[in-house]
C-alpha positions, 0 to 999 in steps of 0.5 A: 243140499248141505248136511248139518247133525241131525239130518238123515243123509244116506240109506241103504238097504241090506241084502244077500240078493243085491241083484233081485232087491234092484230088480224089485225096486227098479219095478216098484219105484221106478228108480234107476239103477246104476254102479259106482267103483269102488275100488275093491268092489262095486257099489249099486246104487238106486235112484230117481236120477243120476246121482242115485239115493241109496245103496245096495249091499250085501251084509258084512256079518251072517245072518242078518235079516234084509233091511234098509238102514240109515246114516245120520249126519254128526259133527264127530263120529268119534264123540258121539259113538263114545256116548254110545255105550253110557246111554245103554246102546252098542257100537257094533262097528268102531269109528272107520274112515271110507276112503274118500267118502267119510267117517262113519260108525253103527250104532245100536239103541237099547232095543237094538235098531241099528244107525249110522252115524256119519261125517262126510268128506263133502257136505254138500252131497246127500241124497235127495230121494227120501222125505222122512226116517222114522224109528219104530220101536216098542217103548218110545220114551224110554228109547228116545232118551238114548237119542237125546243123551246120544246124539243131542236131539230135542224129542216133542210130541204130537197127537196123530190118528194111531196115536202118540207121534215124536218128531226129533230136531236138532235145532232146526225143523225136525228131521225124523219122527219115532212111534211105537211099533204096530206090532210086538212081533216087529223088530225095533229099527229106523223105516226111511220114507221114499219120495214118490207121486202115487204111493196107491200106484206103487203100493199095487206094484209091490204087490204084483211083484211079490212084496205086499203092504204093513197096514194100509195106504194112508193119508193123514192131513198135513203130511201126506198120503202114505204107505209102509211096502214090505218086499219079497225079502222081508226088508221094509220100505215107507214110500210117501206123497207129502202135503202140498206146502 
């Protein structure tokens, strides 16, 4: 799949117990684990086949909550992360090249969820595991400005059964869609959707192997059945069945 601005290309999920967090997703999804080396250390990856479509890594700052975090694609890291700042976010790590990978910074919205903003060496590799990325945040118009004057993306939005719902393109389909968050109580952050063929089936997984669910398994008319899984460390996970096309 070749990667234009504005598609979520990569994910990985933040975590102190990288061996447990694939023990679990292993279970529960059914992905494949496997390893790449890097050099100076091993990377884990997860995935529904060979190639894998997410990572598993440690944090590099202390204390920091377990968490699945994104790259979107952009054209030029360094333009867009100079934007940051202006808009009323955070660039909590510089513009940095990843030896045969990429340039890539993180990004802080105004209520501190976390991106990545990526270019990668090689457009054509992306992963192909996740159906859809969604921001939750608690005041969507107001953050969703900072994406628009960020990143260049076009805000619409639809009425769905909990409520207002945005979709965000980049001149094309939209590649991720934004909400206000169930609860004040949840941090502002982007949820990746897995692919997978019974979110039920997975939903009853997560809950023998010590995760449980956000809310309920759903199914909304053209888009699919659906289900936000929140394992044992805490870091959450939408897992998805789409509409037949």
């Amino acid at each position: 799949m070749t990667q234009q601005a504005g598609d979520f290309v990569w994910f990985e999920l933040l975590t102190n117990d990288v061996d447990a967090s694939v023990a679990h997703y292993t279970e529960v999804l059914g992905w494949k684990p496997r390893t790449m080396d890097m050099g100076d250390f091993e990377y884990k990856m997860l995935g529904r086949d060979d190639k894998g479509h997410c990572g598993v890594v440690k944090p590099q700052q202390r204390d920091v909550p377990s968490h699945w975090s994104a790259y979107v694609a952009v054209e030029d890291v360094d333009a867009t992360a100079a934007k940051v700042e202006k808009a009323g976010g955070k660039v909590l790590v510089p513009p940095t090249d990843l030896p045969s990978v990429g340039r890539f910074a993180l990004i802080a919205d105004p209520e501190g969820a976390t991106l990545n903003i990526f270019a990668a060496n090689d457009r054509e590799n992306a992963s192909t595991g996740f159906h859809w990325t969604e921001l939750w945040c608690h005041e969507p118009k107001k953050t969703l400005a900072f994406y628009e004057a960020v990143l260049g993306a076009k805000v619409e939005t639809m009425q769905m059964p909990f409520g207002d719902y945005y979709t965000l393109s980049f001149g094309g389909d939209a590649t991720g869609g934004a909400m206000k968050a169930p609860s004040p109580k949840i941090p502002a952050h982007w949820l990746p959707y897995a692919l997978v063929d019974d979110p039920d089936a997975a939903a009853e997984r997560a809950r023998s192997h010590g995760g449980a669910l956000q809310g309920e398994v759903m199914n909304v008319d053209g888009v699919g059945r659906f289900a936000v899984l929140r394992a044992p460390n805490g870091a959450m996970l939408g897992v998805i069945k789409p509409a037949a096309a």
